[in-house]
DSSP file (Angstrom, degrees, kcal/mol; ACC not computed):
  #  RESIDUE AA STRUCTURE BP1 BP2  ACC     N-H-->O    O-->H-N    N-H-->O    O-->H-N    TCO  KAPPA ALPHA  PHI   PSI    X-CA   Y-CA   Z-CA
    1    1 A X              0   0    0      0, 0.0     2,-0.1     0, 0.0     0, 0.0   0.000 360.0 360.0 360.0 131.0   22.8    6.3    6.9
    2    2 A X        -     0   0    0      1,-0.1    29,-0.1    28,-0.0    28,-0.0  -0.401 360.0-107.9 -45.0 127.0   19.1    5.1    7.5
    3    3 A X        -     0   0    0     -2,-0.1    29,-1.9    74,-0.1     2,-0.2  -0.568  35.5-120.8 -69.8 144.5   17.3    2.6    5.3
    4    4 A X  E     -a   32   0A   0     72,-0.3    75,-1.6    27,-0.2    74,-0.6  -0.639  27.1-168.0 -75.3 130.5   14.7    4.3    3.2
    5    5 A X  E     -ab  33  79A   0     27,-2.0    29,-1.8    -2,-0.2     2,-0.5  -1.000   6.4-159.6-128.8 114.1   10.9    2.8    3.9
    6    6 A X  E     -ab  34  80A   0     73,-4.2    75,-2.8    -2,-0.4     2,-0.3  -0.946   9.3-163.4 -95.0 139.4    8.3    4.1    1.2
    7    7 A X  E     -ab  35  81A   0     27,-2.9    29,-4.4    -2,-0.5     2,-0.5  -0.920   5.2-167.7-121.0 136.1    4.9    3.8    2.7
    8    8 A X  E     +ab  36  82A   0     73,-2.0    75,-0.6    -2,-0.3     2,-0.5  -0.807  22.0 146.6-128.0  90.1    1.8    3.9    0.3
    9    9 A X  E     +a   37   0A   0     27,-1.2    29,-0.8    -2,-0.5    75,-0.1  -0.871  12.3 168.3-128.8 136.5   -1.8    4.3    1.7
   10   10 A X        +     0   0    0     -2,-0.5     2,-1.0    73,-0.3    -1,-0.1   0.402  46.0 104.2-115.4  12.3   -4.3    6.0   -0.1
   11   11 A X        -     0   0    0     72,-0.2     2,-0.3     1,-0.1     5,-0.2  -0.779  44.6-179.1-102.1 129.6   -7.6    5.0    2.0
   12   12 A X        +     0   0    0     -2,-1.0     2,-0.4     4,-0.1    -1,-0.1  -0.051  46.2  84.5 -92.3  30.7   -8.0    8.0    3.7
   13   13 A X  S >> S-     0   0    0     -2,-0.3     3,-1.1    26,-0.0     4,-0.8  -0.995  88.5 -29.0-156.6 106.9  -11.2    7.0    5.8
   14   14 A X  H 3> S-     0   0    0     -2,-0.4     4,-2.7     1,-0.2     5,-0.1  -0.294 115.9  -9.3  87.7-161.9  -11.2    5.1    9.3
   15   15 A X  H 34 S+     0   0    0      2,-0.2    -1,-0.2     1,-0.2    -3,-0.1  -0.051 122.4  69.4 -97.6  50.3   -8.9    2.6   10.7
   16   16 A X  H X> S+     0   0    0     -3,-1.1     4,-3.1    -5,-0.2     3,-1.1   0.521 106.6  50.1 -87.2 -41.5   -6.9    2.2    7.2
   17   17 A X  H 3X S+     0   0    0     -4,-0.8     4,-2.9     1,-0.3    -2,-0.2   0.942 107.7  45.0 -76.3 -43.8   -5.9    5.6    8.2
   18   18 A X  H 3< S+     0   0    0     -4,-2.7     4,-0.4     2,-0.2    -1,-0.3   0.370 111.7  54.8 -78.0  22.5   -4.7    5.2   11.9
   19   19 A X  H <> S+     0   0    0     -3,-1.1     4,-3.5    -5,-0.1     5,-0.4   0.593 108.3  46.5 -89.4 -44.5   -2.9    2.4   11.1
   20   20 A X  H  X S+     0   0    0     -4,-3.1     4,-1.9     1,-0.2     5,-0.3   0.978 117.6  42.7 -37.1 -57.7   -0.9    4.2    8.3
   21   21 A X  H  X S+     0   0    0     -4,-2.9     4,-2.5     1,-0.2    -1,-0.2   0.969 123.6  41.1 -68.5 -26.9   -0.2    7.2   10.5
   22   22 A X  H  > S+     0   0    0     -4,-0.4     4,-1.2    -5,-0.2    -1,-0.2   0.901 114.3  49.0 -57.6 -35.4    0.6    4.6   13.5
   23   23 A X  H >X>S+     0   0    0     -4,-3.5     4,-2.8     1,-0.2     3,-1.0   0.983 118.0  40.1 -83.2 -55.1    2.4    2.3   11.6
   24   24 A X  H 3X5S+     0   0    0     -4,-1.9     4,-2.9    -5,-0.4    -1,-0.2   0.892 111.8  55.6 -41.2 -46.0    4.7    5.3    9.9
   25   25 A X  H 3<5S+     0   0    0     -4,-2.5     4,-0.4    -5,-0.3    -1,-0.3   0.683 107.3  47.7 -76.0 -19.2    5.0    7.1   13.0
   26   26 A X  H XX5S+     0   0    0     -4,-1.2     3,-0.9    -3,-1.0     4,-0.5   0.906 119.9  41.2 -59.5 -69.5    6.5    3.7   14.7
   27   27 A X  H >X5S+     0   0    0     -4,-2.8     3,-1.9     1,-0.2     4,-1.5   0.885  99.0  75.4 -63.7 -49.4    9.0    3.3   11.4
   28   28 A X  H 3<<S+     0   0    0     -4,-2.9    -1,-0.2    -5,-0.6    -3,-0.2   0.772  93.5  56.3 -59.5 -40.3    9.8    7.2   11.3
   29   29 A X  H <4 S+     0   0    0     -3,-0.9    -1,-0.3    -4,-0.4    -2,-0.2   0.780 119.9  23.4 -56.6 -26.6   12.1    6.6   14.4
   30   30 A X  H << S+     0   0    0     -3,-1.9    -2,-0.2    -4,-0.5    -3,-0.1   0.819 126.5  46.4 -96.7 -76.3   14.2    4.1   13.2
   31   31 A X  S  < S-     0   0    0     -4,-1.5     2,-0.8   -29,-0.1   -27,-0.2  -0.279  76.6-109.3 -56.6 146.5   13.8    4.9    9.7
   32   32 A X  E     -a    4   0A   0    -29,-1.9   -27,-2.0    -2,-0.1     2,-0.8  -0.780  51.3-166.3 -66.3  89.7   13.7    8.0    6.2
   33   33 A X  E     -a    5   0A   0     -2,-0.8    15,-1.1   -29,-0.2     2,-0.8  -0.762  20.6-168.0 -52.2 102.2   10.2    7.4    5.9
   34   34 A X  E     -ac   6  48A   0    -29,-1.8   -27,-2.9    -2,-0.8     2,-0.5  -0.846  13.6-159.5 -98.2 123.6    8.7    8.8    2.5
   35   35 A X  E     -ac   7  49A   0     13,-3.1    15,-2.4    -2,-0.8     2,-0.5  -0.859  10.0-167.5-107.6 119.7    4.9    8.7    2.9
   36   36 A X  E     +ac   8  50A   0    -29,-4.4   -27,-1.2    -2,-0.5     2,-0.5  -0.865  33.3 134.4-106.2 115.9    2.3    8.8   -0.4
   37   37 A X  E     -ac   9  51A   0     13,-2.6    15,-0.6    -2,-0.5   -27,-0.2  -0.977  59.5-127.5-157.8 176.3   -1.3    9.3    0.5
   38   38 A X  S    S+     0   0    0    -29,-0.8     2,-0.4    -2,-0.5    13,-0.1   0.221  80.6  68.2-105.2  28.7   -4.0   11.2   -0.3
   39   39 A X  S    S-     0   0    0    -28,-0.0     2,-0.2   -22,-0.0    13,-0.1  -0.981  92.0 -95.5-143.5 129.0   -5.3   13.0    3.2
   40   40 A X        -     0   0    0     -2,-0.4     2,-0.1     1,-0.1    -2,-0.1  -0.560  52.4-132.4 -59.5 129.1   -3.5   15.6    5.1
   41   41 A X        -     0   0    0     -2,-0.2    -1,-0.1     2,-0.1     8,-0.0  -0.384  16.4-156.9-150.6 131.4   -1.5   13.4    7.7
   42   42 A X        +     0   0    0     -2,-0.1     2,-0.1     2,-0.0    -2,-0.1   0.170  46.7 136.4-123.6  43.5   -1.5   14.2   11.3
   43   43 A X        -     0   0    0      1,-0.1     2,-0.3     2,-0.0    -2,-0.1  -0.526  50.2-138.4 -52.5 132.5    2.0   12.1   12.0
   44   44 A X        +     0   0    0     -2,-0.1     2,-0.2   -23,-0.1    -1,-0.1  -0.364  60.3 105.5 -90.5  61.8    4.4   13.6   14.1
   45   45 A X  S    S-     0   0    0     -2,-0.3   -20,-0.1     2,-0.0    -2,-0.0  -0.793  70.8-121.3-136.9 167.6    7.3   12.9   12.5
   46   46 A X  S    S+     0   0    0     -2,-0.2     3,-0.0   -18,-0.1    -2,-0.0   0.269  71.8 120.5-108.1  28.5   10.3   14.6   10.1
   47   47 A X  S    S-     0   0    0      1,-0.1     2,-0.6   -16,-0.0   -13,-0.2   0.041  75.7 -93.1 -68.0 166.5    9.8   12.1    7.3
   48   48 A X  E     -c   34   0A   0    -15,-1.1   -13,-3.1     2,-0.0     2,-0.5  -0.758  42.8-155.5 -85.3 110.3    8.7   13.4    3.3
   49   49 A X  E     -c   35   0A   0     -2,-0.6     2,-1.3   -15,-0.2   -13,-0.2  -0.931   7.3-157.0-104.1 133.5    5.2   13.3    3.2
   50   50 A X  E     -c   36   0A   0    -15,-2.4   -13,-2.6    -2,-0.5     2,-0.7  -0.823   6.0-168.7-127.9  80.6    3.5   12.9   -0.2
   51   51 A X  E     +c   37   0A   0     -2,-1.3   -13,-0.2   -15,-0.2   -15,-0.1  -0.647  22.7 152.4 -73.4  88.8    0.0   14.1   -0.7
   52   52 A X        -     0   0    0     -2,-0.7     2,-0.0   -15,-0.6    -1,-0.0   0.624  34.2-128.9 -60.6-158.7   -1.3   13.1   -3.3
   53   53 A X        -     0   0    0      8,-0.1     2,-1.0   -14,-0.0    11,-0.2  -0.445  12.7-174.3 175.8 110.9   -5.1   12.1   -5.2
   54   54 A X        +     0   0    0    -44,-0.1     2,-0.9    10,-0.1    34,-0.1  -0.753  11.4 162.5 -99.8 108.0   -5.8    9.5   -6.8
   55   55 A X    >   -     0   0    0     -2,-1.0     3,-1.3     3,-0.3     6,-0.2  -0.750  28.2-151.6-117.8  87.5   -9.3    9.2   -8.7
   56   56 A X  T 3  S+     0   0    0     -2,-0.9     3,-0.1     1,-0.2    -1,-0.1   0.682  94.9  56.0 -38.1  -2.4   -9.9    6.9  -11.2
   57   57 A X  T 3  S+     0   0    0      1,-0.2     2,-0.3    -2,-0.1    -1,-0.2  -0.034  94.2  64.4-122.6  37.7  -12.2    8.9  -12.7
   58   58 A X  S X  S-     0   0    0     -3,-1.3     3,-4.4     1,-0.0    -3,-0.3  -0.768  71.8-148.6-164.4  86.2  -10.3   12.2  -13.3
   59   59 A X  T 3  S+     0   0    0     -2,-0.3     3,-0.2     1,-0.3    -3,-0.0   0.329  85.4  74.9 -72.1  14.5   -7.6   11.6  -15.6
   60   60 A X  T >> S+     0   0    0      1,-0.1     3,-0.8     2,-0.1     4,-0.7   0.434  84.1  71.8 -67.0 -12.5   -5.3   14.0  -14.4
   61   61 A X  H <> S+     0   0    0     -3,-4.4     4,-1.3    -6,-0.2    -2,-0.2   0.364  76.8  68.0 -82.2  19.5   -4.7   11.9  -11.7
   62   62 A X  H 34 S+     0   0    0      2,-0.2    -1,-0.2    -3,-0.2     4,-0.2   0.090  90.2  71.1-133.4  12.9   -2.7    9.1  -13.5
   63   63 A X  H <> S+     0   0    0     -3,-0.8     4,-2.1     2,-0.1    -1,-0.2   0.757 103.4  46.2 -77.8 -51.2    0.0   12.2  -13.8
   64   64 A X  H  X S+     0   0    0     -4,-0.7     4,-2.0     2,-0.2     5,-0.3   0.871 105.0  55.3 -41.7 -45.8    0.1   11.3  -10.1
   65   65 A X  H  X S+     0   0    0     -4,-1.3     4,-3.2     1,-0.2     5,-0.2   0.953 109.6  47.7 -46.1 -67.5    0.3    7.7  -10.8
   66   66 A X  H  > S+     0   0    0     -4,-0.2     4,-0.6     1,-0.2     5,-0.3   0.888 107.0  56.6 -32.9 -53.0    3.3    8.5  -13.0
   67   67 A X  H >X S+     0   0    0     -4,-2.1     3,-2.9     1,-0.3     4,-1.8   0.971 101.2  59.3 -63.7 -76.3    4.8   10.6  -10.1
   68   68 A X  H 3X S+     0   0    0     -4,-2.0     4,-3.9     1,-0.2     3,-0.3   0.834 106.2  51.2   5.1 -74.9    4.6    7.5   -7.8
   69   69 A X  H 3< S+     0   0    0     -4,-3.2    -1,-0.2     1,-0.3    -2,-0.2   0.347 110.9  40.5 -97.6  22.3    6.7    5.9  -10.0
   70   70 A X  H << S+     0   0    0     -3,-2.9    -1,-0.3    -4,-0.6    -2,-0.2   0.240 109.2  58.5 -97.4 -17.2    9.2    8.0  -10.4
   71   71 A X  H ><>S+     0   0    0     -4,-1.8     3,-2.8    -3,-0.3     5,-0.5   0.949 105.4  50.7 -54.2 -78.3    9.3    8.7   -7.2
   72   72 A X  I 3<>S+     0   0    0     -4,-3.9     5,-0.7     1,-0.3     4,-0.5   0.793 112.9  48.1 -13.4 -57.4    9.8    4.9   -6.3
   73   73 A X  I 3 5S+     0   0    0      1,-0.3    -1,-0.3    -5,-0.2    -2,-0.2   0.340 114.3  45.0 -95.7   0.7   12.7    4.6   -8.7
   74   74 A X  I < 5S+     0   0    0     -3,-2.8    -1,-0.3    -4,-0.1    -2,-0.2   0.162 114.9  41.5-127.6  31.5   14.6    7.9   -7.5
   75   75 A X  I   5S-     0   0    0     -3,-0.5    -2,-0.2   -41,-0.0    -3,-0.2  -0.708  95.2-157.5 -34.9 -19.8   14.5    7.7   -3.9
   76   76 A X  I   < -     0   0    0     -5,-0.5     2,-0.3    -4,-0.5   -72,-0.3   0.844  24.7-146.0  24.5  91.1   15.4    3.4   -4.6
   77   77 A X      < -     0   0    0     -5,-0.7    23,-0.4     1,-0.1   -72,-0.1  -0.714  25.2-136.2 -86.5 134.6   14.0    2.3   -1.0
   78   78 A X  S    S+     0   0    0    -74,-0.6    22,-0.8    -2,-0.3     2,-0.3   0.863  97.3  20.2 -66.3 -21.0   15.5   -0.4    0.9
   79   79 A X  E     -bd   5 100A   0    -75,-1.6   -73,-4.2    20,-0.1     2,-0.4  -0.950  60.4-161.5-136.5 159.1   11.4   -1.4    1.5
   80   80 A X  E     -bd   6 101A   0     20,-1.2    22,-2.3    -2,-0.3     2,-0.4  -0.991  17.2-163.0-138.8 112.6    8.4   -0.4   -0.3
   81   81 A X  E     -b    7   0A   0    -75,-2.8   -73,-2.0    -2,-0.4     2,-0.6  -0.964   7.8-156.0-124.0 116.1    4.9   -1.1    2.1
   82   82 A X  E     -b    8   0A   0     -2,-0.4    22,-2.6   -75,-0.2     2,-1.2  -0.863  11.1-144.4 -93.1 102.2    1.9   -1.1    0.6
   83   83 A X  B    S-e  104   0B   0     -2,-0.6   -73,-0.3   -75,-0.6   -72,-0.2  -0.456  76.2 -46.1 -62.2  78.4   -1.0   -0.2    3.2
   84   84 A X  S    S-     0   0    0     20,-1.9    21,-0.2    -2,-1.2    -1,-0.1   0.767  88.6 -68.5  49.9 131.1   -3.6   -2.8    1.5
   85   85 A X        -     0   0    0     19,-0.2     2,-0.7    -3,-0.1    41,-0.0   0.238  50.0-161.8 -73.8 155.3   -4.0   -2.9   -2.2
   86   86 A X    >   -     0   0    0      1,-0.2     3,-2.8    39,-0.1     4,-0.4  -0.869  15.5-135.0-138.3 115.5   -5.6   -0.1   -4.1
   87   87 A X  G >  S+     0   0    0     -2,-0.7     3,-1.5     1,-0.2    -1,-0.2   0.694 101.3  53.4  -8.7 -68.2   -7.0    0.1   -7.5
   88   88 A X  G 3  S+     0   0    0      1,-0.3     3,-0.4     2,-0.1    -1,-0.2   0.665 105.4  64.9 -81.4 -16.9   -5.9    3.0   -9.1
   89   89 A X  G X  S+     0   0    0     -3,-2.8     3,-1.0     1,-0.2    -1,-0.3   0.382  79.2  94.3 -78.3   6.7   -2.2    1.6   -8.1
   90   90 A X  G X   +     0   0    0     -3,-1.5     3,-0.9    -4,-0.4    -1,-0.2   0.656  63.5  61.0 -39.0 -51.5   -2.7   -1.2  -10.2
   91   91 A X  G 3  S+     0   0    0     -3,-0.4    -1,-0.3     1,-0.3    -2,-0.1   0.099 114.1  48.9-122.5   0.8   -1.1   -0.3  -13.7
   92   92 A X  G <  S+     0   0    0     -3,-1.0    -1,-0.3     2,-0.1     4,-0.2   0.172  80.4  92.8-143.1  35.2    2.7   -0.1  -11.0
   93   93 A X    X   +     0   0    0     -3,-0.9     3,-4.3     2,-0.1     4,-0.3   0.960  67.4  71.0 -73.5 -65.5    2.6   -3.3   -9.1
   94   94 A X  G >  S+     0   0    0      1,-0.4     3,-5.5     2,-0.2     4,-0.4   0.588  98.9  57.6 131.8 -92.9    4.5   -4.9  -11.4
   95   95 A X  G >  S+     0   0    0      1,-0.3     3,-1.3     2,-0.2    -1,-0.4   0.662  89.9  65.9  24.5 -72.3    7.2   -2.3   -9.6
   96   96 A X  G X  S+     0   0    0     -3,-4.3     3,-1.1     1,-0.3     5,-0.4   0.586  87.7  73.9 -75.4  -2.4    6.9   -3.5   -6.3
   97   97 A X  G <  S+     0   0    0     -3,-5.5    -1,-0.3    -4,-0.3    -2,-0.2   0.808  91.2  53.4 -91.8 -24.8    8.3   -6.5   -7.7
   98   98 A X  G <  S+     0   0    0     -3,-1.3    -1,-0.3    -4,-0.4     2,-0.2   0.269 107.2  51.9 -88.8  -9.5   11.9   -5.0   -8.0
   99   99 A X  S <  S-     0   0    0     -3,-1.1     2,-1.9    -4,-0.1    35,-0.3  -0.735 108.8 -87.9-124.5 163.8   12.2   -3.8   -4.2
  100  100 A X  E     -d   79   0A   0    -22,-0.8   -20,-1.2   -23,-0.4     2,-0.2  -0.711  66.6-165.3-110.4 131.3   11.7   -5.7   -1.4
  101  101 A X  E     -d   80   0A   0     -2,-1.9    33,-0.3    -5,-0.4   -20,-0.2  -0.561  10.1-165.7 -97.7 151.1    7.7   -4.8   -1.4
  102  102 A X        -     0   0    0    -22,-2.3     2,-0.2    -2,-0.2    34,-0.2  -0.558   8.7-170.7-123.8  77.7    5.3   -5.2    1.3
  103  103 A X  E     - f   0 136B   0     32,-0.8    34,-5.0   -22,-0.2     2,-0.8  -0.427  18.5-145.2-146.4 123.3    1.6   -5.1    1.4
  104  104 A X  E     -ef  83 137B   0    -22,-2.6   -20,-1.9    -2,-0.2     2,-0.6  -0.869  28.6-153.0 -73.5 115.7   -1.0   -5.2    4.9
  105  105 A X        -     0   0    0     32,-2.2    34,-0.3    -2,-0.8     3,-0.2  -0.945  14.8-175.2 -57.0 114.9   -4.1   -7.4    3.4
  106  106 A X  S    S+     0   0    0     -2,-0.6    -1,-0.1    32,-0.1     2,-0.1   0.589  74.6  25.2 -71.1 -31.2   -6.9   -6.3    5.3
  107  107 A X        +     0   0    0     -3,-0.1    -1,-0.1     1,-0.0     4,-0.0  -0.424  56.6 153.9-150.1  87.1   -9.2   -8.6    3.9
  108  108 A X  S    S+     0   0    0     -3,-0.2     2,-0.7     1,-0.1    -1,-0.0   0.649  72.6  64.1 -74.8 -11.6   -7.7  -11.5    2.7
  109  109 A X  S    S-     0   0    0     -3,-0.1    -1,-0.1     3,-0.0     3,-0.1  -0.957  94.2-125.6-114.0 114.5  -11.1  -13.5    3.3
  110  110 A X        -     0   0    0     -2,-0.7     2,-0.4     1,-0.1     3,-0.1  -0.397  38.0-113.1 -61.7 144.2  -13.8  -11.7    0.8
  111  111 A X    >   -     0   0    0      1,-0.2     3,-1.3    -4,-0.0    -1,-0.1  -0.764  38.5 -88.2-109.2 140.1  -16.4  -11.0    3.4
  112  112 A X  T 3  S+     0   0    0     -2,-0.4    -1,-0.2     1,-0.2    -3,-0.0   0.188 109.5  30.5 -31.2 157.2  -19.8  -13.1    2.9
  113  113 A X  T 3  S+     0   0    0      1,-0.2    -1,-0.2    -3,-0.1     2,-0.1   0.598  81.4 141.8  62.5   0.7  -22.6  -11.5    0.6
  114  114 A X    <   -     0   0    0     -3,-1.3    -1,-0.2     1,-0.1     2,-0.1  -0.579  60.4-100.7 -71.0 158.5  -20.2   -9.5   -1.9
  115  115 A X     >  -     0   0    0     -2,-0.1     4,-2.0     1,-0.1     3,-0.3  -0.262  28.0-104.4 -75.9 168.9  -21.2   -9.6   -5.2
  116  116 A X  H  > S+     0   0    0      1,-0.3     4,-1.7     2,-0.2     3,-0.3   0.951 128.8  48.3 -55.6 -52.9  -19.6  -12.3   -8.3
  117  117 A X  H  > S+     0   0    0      1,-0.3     4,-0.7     2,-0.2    -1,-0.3   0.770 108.2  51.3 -70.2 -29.1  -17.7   -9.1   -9.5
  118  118 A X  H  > S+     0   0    0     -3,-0.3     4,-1.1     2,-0.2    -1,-0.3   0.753 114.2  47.9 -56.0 -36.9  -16.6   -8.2   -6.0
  119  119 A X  H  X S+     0   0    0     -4,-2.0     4,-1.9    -3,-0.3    -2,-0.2   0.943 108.1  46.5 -77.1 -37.6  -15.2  -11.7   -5.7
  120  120 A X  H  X S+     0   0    0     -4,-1.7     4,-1.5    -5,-0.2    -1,-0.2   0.688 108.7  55.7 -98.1  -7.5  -13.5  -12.2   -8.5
  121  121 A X  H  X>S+     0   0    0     -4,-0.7     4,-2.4    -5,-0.2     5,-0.5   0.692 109.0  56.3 -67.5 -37.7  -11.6   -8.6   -8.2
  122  122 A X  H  X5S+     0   0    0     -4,-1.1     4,-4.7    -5,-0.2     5,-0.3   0.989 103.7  48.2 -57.3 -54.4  -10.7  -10.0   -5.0
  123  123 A X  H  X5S+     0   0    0     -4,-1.9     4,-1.2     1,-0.3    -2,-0.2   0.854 116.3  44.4 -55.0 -52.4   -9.2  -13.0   -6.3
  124  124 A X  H  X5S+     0   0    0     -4,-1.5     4,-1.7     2,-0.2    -1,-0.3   0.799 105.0  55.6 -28.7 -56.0   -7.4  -11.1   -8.6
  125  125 A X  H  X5S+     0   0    0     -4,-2.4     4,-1.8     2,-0.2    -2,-0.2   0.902 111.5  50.8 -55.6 -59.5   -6.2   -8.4   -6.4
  126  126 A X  H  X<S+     0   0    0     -4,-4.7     4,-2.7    -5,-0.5    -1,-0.2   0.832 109.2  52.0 -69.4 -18.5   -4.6  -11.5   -4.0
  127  127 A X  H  X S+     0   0    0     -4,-1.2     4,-2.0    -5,-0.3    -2,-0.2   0.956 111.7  48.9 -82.0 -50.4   -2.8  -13.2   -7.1
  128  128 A X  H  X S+     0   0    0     -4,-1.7     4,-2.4     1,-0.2    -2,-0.2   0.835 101.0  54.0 -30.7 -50.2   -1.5  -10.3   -7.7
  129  129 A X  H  X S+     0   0    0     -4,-1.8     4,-1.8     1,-0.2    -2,-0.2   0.996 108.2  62.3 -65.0 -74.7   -0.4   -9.6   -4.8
  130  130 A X  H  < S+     0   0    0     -4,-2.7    -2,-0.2     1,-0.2    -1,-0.2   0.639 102.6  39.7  20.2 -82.2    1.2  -12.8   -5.2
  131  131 A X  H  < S+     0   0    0     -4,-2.0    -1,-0.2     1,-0.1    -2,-0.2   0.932 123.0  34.7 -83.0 -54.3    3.3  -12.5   -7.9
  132  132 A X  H  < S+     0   0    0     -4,-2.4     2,-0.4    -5,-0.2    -3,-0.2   0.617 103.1  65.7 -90.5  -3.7    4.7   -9.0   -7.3
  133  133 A X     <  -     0   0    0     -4,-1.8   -31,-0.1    -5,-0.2   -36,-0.1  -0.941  62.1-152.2-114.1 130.6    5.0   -8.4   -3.6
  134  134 A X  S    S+     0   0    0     -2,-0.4     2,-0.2   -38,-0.3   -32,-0.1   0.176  77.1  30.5-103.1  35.2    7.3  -10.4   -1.6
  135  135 A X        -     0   0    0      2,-0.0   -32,-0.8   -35,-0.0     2,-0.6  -0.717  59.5-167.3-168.7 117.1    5.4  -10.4    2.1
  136  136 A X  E     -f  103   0B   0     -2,-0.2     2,-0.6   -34,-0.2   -32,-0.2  -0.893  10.1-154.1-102.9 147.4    2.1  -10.2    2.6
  137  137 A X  E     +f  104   0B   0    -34,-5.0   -32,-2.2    -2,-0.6     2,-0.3  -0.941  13.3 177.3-111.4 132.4    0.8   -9.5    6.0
  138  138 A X        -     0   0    0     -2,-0.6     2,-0.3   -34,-0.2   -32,-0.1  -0.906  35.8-112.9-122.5 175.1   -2.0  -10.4    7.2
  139  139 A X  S    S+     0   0    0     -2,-0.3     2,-0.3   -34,-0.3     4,-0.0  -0.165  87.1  14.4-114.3  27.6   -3.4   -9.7   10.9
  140  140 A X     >  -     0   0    0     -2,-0.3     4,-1.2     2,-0.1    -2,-0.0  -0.789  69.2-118.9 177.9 162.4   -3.8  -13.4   12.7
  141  141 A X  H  > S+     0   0    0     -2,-0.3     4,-0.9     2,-0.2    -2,-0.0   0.239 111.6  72.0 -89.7   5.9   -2.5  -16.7   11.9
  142  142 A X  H  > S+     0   0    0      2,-0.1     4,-0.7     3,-0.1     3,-0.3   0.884 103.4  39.7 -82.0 -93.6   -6.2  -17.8   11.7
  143  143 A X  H  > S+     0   0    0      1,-0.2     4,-1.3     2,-0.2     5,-0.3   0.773 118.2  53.9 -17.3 -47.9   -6.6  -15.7    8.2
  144  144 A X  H >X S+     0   0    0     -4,-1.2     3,-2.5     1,-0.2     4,-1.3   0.892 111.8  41.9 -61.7 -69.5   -2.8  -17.1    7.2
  145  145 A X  H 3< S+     0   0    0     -4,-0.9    -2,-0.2    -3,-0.3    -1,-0.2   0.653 115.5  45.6 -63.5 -15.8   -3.8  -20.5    7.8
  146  146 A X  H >< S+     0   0    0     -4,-0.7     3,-0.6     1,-0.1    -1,-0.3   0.683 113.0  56.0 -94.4 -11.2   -7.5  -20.3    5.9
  147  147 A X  H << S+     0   0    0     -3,-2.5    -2,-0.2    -4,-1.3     2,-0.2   0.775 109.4  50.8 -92.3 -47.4   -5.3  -18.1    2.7
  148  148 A X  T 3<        0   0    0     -4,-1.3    -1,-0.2    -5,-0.3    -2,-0.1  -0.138 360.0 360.0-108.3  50.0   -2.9  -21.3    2.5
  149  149 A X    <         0   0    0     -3,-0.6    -1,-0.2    -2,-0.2    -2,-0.1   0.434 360.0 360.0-116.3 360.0   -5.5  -24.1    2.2
């Protein structure tokens, strides 16, 4: 039997989105991928794909939240990879904390000229990340080493 990999990226825009489908379509060989996102997915692979939408501003969507996280807890994945952190997933990290979870930082250095409120969401976001996920990646050992001073 395969280990189960759920993979969770919901920015649907750019290269958040070819690295999700690369990264899945890479895993999908080895691995039962189940894939949540919110964009029709042009992977070629025989994994469960889960479209979803997630709005923070449309509170029908936080039935979807729910779904997530019953999903999560009924499929029990040997890994759980979080494709860079996402708001609206907020209110189930807490979750991730029970699997062994995994989360791509894409920008683990707030990039110059965000605003105070931008910064300090940031800061947040990465303690978080912290506490409930137990690998973060991030893309060069430049970015690791400037994250642990």
């Amino acid at each position: 039997m395969k280990n189960k990999i759920i993979f969770i990226n919901f920015w649907s825009k750019g290269g958040m989105r070819h690295y999700s489908d690369a990264t899945v379509n890479i895993l999908s060989k080895e691995y039962d991928v189940f894939y949540f996102s919110n964009y029709e997915s042009l992977i070629l692979c025989n994994n469960k794909i889960f479209k979803l939408s997630l709005n923070p501003l449309n509170i029908k969507n936080y039935r979807q939240l729910f779904f997530i996280y019953k999903e999560i807890i009924k499929i029990k994945p040997d890994v759980v990879h979080l494709n860079s952190g996402y708001p609206m997933l907020f209110p189930i990290y807490f979750l991730f904390y029970f699997f062994n979870s995994v989360i791509t930082v894409h920008d683990a250095i707030i990039h110059e000229g965000e605003s105070l409120v931008k910064k300090i969401f940031h800061k947040i976001q990465l303690f978080t990340f912290s506490i409930f996920f137990k690998k973060i990646i991030v893309h060069s050992d430049k970015i690791k080493n400037q994250r642990q001073k």
